[in-house]
Rosetta silent file (secondary structure, phi, psi, omega in degrees, C-alpha in Angstrom):
SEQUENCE: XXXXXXXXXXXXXXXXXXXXXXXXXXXXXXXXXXXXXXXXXXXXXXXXXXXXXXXXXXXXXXXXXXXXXXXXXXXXXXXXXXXXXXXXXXXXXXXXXXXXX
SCORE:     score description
SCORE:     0.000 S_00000001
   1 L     0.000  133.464  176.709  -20.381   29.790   88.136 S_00000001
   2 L   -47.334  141.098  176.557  -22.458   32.137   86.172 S_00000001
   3 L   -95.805  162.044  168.824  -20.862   35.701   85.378 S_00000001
   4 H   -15.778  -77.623 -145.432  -22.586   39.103   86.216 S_00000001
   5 H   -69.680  -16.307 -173.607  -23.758   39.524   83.020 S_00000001
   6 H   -59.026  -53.443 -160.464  -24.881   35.767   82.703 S_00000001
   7 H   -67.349  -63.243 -170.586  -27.135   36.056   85.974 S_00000001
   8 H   -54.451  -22.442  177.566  -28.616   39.189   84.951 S_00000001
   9 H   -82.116   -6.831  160.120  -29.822   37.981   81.456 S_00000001
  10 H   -76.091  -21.873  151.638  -31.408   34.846   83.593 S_00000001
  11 H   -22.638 -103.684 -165.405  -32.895   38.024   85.476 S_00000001
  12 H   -73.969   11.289  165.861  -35.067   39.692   83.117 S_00000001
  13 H   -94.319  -27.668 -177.722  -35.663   36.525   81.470 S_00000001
  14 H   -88.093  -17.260 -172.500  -37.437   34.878   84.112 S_00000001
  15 H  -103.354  -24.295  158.490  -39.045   38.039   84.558 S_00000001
  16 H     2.041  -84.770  176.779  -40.026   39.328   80.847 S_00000001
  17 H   -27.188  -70.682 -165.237  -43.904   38.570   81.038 S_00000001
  18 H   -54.516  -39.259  164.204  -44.249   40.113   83.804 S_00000001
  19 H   -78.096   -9.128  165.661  -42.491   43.368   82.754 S_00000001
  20 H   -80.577  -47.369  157.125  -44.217   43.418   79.760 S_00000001
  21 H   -22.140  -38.474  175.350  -47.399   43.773   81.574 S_00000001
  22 L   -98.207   62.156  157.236  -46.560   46.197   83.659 S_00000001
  23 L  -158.996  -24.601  174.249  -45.465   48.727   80.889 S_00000001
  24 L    72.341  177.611 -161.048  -47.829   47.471   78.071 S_00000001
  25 L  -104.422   -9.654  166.410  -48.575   48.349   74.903 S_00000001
  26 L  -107.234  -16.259  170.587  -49.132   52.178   76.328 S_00000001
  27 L    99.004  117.683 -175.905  -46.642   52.471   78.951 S_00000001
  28 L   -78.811  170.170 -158.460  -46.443   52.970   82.579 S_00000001
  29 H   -46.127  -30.270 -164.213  -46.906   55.855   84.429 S_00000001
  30 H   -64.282  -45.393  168.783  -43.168   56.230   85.146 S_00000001
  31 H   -73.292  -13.432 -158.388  -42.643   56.583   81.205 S_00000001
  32 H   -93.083  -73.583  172.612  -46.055   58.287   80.528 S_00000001
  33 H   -73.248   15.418  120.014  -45.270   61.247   82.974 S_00000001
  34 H   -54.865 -114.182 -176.057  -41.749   61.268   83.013 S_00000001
  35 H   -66.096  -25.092  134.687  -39.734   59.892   80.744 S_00000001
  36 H   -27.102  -55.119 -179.748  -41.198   60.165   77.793 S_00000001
  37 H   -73.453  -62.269  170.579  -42.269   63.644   78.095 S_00000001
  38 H   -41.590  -43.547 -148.634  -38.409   64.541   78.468 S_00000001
  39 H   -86.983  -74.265 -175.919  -37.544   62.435   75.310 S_00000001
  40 H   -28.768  -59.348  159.117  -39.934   63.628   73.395 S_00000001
  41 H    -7.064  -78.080 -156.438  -38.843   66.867   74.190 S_00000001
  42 H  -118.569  -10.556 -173.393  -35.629   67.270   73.695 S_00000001
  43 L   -64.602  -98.185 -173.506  -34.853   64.190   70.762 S_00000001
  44 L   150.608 -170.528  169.364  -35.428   66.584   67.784 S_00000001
  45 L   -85.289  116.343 -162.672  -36.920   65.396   64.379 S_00000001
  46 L  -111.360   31.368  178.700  -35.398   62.209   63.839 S_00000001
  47 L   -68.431  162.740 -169.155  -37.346   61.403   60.495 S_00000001
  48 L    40.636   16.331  159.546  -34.625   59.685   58.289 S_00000001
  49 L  -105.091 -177.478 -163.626  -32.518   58.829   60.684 S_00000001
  50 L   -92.441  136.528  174.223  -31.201   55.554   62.596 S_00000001
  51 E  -127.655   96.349 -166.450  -32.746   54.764   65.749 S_00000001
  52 E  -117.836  127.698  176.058  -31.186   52.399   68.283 S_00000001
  53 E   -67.614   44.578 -171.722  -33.363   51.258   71.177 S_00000001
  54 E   -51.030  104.393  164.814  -30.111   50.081   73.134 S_00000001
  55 L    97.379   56.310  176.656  -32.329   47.633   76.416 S_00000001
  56 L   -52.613  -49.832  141.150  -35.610   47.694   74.421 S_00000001
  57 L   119.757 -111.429 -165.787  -37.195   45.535   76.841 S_00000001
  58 L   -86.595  -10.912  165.862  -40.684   44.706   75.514 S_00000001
  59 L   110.015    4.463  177.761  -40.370   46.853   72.562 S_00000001
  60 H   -42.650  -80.466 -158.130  -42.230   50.411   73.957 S_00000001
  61 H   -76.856  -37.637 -175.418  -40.265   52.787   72.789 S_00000001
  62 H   -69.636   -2.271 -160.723  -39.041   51.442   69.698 S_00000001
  63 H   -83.992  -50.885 -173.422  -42.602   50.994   68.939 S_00000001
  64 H   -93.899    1.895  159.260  -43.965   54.203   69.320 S_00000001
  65 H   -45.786  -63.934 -174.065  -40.835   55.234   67.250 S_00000001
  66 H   -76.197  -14.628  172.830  -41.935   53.379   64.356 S_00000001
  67 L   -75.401  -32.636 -157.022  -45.457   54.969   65.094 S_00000001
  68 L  -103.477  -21.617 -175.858  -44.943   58.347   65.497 S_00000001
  69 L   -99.655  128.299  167.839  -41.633   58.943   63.292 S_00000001
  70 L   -89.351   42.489 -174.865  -40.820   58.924   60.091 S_00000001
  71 L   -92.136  166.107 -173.869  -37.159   57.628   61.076 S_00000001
  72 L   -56.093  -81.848  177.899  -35.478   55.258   58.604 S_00000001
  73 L  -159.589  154.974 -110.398  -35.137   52.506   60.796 S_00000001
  74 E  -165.537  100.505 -170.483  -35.209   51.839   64.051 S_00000001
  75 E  -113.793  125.336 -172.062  -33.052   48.812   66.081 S_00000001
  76 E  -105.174   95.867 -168.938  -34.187   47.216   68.983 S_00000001
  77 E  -123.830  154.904  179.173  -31.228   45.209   71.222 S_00000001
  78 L  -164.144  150.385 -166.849  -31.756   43.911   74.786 S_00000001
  79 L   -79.513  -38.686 -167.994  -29.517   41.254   76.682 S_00000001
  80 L   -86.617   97.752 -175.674  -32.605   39.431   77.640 S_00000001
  81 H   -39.928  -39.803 -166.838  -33.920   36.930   74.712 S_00000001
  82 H   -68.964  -66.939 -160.695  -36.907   36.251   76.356 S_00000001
  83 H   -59.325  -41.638  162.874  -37.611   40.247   76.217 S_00000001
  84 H   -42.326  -76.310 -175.972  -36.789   40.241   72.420 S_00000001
  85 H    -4.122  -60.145 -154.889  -38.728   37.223   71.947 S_00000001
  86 H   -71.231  -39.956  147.693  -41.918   39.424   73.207 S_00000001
  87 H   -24.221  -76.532 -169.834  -40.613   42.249   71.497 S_00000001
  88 H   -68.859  -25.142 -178.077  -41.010   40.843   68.123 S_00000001
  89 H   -84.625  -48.909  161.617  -44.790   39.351   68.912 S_00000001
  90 H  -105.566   45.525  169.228  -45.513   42.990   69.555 S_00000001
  91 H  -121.983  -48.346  151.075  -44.464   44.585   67.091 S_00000001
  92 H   -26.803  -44.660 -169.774  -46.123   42.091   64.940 S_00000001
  93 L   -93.948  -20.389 -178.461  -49.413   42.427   66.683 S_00000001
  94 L   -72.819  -55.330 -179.927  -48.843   46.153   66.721 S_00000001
  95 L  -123.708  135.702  164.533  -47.329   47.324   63.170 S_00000001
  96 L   -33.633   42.341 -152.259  -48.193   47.047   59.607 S_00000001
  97 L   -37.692  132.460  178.877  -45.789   45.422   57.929 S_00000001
  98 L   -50.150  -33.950  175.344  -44.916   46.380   54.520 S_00000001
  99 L   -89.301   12.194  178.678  -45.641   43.586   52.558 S_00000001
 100 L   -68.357  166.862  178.634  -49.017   42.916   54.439 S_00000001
 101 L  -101.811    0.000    0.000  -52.220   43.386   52.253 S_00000001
């Protein structure tokens, strides 16, 4: 039998696509008017520092981290493989890499 934590990471794994869609490469409304707006807020200047993106899910928020921030670097962990996976394709299709030309 599967444990808690098993069945939820088959959770957002079967469901990944689909949550990346609904939150996008801009973010849904819940983070756009909300949460976000709060973060933003109240986080502080976090240039040179460590940033960790503890249930990154598709890879939002660490995204617009790496956009908007001058932070050192910036770690992205999530239980769900699948959501890494997707993670990593957009941040690829998304950010500049250093060694690109």
């Amino acid at each position: 039998m599967a444990s808690e934590l098993e069945s939820v990471e088959k959770i957002w794994d079967e469901h990944a696509e689909y949550w990346n869609q609904c939150i996008g490469d801009e973010g849904d409304k819940n983070r756009t008017e909300s949460s976000d707006i709060c973060l933003w807020k109240y986080i502080g200047n976090v240039d040179d520092k460590v940033i960790l993106d503890a249930g990154c899910g598709n890879g939002y928020l660490a995204i617009k981290f790496a956009l908007q921030t001058q932070a050192k670097r910036i770690i992205g962990v999530d239980l769900s493989s699948a959501m890494i996976k997707i993670t990593k394709e957009n941040i690829n299709r998304r950010i500049k890499q250093e060694n690109d030309s």
